[in-house]
Biopython code that builds the backbone (N, CA, C, O; Angstrom):
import numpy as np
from Bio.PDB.StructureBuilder import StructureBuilder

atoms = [
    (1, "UNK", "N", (0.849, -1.163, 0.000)),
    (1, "UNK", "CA", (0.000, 0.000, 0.000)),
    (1, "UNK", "C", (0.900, 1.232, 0.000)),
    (1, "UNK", "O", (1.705, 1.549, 0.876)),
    (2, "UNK", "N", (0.615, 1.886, -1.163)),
    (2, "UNK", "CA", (1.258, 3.521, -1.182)),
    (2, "UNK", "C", (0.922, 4.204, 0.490)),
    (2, "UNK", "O", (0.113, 3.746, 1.296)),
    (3, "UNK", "N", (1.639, 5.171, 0.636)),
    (3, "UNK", "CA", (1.913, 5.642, 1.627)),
    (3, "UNK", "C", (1.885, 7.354, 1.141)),
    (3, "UNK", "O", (2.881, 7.835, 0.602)),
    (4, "UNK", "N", (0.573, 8.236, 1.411)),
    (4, "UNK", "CA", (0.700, 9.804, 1.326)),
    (4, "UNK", "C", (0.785, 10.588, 1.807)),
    (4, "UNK", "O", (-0.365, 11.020, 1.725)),
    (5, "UNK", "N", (1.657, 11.721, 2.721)),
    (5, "UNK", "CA", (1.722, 12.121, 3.762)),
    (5, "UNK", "C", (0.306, 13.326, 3.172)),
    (5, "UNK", "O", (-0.097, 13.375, 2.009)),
    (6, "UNK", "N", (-0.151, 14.068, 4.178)),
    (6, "UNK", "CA", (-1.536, 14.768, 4.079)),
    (6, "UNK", "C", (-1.464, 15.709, 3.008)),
    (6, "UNK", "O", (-2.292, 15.882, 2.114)),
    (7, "UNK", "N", (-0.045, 16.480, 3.256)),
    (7, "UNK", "CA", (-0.296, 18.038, 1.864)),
    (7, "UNK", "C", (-0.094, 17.403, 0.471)),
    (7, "UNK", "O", (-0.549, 18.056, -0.468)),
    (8, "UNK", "N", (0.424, 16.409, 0.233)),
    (8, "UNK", "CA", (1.230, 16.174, -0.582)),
    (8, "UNK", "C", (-0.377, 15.270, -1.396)),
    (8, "UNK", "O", (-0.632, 15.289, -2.600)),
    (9, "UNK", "N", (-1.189, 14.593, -0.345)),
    (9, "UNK", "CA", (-2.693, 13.965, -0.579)),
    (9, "UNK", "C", (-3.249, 15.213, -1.214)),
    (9, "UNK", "O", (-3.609, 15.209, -2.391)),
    (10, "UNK", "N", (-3.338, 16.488, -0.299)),
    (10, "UNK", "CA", (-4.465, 17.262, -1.220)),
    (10, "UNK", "C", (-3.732, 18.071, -2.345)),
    (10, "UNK", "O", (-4.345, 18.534, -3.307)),
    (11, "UNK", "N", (-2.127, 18.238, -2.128)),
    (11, "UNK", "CA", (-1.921, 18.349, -3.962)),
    (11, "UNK", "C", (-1.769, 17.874, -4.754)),
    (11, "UNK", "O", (-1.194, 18.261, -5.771)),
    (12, "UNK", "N", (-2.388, 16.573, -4.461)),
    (12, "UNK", "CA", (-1.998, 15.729, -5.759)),
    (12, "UNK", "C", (-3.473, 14.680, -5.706)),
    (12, "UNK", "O", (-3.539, 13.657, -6.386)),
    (13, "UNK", "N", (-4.087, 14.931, -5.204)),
    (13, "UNK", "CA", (-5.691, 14.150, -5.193)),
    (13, "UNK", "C", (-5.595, 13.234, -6.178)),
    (13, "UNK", "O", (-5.105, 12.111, -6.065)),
    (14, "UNK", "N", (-6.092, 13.744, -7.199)),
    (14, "UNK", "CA", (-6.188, 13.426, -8.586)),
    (14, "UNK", "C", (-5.398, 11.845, -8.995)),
    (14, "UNK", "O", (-5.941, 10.800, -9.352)),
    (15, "UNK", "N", (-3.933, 12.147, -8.786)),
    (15, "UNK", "CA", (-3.002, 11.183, -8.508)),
    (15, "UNK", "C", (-3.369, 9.970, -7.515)),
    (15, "UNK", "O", (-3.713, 8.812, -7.754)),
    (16, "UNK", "N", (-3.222, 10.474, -6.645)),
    (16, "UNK", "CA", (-4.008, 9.693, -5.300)),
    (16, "UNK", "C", (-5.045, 8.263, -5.628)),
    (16, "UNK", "O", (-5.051, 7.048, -5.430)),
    (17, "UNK", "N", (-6.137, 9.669, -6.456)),
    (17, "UNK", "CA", (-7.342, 8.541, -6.719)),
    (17, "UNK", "C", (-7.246, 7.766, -7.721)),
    (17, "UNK", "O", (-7.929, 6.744, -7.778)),
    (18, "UNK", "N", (-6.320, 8.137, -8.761)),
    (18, "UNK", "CA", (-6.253, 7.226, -9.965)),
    (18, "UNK", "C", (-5.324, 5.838, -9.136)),
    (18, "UNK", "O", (-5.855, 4.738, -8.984)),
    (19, "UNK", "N", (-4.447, 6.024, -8.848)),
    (19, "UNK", "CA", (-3.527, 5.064, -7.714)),
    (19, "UNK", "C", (-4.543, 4.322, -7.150)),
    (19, "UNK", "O", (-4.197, 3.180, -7.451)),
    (20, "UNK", "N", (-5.486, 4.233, -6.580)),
    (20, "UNK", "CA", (-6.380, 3.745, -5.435)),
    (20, "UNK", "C", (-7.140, 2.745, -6.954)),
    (20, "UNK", "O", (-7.004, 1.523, -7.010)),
    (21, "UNK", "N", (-7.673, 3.306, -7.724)),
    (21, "UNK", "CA", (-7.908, 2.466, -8.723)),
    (21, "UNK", "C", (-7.316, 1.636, -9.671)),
    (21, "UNK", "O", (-7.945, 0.780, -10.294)),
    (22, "UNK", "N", (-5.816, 1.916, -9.836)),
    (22, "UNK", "CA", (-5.006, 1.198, -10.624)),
    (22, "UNK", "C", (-4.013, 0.279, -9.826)),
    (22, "UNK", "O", (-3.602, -0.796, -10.262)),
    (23, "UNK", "N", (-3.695, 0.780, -8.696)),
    (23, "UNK", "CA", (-3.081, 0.454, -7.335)),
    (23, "UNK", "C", (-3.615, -0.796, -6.407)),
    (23, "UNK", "O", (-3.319, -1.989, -6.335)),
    (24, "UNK", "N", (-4.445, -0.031, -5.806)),
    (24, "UNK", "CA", (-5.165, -0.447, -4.628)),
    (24, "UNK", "C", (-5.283, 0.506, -4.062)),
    (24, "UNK", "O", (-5.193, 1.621, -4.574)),
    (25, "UNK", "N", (-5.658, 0.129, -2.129)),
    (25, "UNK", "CA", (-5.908, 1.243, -1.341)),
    (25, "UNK", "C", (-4.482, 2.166, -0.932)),
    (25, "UNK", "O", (-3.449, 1.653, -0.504)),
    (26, "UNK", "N", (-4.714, 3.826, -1.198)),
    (26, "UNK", "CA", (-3.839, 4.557, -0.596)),
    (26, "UNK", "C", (-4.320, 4.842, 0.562)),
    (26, "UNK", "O", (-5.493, 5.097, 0.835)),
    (27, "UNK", "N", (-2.806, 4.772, 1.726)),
    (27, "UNK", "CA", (-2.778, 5.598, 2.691)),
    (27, "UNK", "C", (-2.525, 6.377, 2.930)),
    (27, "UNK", "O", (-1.304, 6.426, 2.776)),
    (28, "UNK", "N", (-2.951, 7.412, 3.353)),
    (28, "UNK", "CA", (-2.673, 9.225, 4.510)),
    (28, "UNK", "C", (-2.507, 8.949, 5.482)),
    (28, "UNK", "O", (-3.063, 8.176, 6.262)),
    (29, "UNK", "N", (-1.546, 9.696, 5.531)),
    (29, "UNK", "CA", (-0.336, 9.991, 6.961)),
    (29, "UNK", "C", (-0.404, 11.309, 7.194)),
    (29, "UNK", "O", (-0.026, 12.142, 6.371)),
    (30, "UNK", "N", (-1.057, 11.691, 8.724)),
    (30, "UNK", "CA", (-0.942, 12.590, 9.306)),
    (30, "UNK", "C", (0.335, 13.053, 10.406)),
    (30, "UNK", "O", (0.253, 12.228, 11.315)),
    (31, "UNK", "N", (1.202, 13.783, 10.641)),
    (31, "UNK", "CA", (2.301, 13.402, 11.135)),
    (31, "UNK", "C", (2.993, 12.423, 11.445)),
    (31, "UNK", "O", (3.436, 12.280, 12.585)),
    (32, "UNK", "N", (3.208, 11.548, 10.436)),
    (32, "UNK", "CA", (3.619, 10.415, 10.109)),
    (32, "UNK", "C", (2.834, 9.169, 10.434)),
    (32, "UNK", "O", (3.229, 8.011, 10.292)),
    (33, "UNK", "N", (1.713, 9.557, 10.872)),
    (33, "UNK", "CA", (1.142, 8.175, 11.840)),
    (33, "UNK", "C", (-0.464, 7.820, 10.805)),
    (33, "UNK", "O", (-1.389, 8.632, 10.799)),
    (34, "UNK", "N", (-0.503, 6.779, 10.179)),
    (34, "UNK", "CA", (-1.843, 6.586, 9.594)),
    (34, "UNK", "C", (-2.749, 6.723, 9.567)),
    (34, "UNK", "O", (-3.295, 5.779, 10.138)),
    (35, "UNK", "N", (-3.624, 7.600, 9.117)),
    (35, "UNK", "CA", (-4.824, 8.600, 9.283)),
    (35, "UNK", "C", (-6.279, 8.271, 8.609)),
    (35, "UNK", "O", (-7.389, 8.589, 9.035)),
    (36, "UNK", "N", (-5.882, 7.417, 7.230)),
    (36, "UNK", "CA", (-7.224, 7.056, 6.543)),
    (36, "UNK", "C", (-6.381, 6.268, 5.552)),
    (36, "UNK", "O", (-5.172, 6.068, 5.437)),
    (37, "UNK", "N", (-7.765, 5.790, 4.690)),
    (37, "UNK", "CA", (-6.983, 4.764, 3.732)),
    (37, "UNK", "C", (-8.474, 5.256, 2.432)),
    (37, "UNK", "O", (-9.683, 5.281, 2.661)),
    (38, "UNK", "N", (-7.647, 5.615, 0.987)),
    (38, "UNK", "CA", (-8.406, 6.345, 0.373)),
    (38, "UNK", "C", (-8.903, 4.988, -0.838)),
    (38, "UNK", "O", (-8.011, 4.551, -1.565)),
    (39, "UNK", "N", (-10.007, 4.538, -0.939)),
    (39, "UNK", "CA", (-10.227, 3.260, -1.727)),
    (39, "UNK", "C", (-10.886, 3.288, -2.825)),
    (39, "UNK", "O", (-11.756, 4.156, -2.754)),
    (40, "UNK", "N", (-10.881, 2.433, -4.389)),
    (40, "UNK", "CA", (-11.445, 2.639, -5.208)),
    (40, "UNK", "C", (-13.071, 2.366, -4.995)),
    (40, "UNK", "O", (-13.509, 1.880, -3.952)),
    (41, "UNK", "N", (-13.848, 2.716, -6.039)),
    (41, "UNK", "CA", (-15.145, 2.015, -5.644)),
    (41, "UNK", "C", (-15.614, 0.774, -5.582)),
    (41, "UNK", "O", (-16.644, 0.356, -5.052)),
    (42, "UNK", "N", (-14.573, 0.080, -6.309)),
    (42, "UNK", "CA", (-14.827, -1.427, -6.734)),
    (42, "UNK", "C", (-14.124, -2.092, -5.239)),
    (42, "UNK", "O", (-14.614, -3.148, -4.837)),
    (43, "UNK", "N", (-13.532, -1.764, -4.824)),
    (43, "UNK", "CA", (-12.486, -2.113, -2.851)),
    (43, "UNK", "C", (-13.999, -1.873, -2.196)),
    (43, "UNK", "O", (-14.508, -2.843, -1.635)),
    (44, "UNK", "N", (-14.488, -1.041, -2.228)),
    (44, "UNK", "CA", (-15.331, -0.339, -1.057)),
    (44, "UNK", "C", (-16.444, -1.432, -0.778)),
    (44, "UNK", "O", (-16.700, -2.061, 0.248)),
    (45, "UNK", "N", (-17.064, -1.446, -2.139)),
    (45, "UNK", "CA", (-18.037, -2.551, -2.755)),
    (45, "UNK", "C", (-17.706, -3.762, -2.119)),
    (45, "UNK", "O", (-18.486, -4.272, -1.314)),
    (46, "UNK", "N", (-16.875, -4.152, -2.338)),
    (46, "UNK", "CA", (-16.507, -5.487, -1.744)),
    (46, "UNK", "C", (-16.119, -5.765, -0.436)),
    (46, "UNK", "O", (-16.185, -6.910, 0.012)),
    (47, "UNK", "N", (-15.618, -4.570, 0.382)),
    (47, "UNK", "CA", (-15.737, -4.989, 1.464)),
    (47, "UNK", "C", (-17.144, -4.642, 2.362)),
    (47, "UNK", "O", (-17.486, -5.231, 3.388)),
    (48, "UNK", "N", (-17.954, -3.386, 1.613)),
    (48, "UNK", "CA", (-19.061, -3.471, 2.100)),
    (48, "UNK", "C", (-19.930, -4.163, 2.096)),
    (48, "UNK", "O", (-20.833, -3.798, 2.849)),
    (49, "UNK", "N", (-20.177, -5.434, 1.345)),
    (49, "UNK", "CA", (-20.897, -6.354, 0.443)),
    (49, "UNK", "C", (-21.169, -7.207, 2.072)),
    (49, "UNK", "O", (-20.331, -7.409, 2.950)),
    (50, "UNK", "N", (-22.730, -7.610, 2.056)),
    (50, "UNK", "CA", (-23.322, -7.926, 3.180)),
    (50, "UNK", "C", (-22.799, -9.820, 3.443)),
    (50, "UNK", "O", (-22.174, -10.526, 2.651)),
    (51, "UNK", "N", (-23.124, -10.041, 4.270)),
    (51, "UNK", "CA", (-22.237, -11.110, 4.649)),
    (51, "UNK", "C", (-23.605, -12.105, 5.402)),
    (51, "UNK", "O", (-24.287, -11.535, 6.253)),
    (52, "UNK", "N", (-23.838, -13.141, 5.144)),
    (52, "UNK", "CA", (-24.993, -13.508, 5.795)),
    (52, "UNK", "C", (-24.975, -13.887, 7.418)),
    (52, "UNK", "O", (-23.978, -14.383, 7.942)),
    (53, "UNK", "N", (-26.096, -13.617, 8.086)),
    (53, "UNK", "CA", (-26.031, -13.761, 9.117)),
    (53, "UNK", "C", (-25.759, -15.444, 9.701)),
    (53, "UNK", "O", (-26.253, -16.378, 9.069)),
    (54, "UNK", "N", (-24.923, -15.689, 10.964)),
    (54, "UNK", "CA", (-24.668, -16.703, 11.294)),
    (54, "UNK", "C", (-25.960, -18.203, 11.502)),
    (54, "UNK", "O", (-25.510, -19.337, 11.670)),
    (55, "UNK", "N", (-26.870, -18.056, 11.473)),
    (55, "UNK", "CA", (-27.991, -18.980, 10.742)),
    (55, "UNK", "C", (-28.676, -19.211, 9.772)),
    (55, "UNK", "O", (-29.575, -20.052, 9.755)),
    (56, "UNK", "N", (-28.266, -18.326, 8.606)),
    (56, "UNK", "CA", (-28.185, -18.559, 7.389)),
    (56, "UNK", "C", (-27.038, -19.086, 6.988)),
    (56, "UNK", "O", (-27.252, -20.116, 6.348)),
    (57, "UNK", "N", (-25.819, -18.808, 7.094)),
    (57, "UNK", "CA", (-24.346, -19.328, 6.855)),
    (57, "UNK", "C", (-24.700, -20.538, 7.663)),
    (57, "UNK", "O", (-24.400, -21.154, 6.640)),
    (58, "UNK", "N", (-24.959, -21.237, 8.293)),
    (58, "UNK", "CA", (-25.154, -22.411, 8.758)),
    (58, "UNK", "C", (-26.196, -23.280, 8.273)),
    (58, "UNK", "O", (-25.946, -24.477, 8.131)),
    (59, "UNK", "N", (-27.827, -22.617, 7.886)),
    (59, "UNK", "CA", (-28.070, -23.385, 6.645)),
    (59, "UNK", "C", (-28.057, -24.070, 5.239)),
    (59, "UNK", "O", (-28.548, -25.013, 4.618)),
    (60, "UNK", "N", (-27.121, -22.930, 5.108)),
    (60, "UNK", "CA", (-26.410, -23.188, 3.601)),
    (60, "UNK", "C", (-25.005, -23.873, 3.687)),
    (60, "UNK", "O", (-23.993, -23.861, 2.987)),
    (61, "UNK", "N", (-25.320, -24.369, 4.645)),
    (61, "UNK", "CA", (-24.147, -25.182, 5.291)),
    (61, "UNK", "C", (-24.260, -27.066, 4.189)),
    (61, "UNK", "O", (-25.256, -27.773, 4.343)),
    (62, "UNK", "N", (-23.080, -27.518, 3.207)),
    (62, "UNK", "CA", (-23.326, -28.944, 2.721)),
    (62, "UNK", "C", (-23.735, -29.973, 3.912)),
    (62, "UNK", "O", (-24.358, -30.964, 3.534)),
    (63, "UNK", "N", (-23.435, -29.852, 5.453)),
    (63, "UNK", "CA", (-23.853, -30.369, 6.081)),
    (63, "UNK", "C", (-25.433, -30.073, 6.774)),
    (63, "UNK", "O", (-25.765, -30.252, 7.946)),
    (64, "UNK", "N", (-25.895, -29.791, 6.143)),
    (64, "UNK", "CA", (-27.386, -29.680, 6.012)),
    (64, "UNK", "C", (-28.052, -30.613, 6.710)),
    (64, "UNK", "O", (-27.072, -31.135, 7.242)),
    (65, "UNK", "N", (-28.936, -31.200, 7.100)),
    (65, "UNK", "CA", (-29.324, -32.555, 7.268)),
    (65, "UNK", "C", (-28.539, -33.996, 7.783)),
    (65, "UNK", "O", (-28.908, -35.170, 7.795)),
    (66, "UNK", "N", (-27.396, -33.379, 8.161)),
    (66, "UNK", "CA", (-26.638, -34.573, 8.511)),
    (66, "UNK", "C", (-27.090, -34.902, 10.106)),
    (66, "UNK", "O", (-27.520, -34.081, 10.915)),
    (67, "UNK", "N", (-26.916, -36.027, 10.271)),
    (67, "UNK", "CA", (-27.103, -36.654, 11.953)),
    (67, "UNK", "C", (-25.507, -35.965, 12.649)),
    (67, "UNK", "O", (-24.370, -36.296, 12.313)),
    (68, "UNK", "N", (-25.811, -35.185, 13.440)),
    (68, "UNK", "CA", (-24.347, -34.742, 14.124)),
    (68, "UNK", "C", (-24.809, -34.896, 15.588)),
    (68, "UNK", "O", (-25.993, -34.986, 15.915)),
    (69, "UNK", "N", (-23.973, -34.912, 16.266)),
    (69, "UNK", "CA", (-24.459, -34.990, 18.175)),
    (69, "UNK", "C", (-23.864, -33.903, 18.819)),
    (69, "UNK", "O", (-22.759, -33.768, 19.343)),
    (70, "UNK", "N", (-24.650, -33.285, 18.700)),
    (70, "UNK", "CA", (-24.450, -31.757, 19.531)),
    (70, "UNK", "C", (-24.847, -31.235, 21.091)),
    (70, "UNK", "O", (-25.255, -30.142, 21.484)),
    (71, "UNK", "N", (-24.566, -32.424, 21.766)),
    (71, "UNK", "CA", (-25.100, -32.618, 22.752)),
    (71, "UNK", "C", (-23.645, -32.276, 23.817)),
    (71, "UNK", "O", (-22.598, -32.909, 23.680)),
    (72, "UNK", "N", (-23.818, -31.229, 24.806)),
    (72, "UNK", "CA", (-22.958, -30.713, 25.707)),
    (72, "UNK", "C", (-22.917, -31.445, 26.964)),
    (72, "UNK", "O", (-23.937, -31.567, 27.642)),
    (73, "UNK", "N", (-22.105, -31.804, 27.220)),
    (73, "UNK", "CA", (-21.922, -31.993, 28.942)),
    (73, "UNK", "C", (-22.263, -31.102, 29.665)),
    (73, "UNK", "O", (-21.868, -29.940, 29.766)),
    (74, "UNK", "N", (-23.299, -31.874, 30.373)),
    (74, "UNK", "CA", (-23.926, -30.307, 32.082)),
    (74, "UNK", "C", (-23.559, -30.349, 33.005)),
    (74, "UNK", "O", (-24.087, -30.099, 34.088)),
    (75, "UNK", "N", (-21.967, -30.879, 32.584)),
    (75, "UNK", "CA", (-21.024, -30.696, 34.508)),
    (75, "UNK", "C", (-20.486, -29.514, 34.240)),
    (75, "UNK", "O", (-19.917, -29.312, 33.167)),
    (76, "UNK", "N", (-20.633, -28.309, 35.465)),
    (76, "UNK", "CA", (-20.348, -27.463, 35.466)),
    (76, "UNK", "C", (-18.523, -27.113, 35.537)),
    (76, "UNK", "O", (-18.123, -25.953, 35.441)),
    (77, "UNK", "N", (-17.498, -28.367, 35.726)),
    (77, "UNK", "CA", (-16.270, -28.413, 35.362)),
    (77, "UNK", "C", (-16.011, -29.469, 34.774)),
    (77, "UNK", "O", (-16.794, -30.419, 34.769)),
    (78, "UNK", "N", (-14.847, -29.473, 34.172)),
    (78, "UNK", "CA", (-13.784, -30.331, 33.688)),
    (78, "UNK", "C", (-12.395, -30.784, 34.115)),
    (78, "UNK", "O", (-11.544, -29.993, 34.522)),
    (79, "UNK", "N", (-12.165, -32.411, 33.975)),
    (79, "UNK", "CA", (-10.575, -32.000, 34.327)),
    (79, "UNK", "C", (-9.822, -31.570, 33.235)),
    (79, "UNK", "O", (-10.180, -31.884, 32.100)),
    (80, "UNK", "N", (-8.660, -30.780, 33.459)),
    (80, "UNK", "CA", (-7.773, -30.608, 32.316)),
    (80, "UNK", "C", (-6.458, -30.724, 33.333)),
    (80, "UNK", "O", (-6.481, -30.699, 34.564)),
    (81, "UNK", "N", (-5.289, -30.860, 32.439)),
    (81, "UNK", "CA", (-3.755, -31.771, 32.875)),
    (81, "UNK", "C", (-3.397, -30.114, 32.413)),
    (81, "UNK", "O", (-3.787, -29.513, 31.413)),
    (82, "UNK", "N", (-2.385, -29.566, 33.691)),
    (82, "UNK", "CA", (-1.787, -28.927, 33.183)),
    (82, "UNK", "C", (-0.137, -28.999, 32.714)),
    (82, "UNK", "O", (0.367, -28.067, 32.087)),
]
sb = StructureBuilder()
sb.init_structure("model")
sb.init_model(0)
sb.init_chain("A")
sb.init_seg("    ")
for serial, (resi, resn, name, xyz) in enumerate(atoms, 1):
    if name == "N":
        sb.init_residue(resn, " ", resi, " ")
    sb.init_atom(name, np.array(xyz, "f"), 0.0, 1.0, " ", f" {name:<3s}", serial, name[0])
structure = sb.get_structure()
């Protein structure tokens, strides 16, 4: 990932954003320390892109219908060896 310190980001934007699209994501550096990360639209998209919730991701699970034993022990400890 390119690396832009802040003045050098807003004089050269332009640059910046074509980079972020031909590149990947640029970073801004505010007194040297990482400040934002400037991304194409097609980056953004994809990491914004919805993600299914954890019982849907588990129905669409190939183990669908399988016999599994999901059955917990109700002793409130265990031994473990240290």
């Amino acid at each position: 990932m390119t690396s832009w310190q802040l003045q050098d980001a807003k004089a050269r934007l332009s640059e910046v954003i074509k980079s972020a699209v031909q590149e990947g994501p640029q970073e801004v550096t505010v007194r040297g320390k990482p400040s934002a990360v400037i991304l194409s639209v097609e980056a953004y998209q994809a990491m914004k892109k919805q993600r299914p919730d954890f019982v849907s991701f588990m129905q669409q699970s190939p183990l669908q219908g399988e016999d599994m034993d999901l059955q917990r022990s109700e002793s409130l400890t265990r031994d473990i060896s240290l």
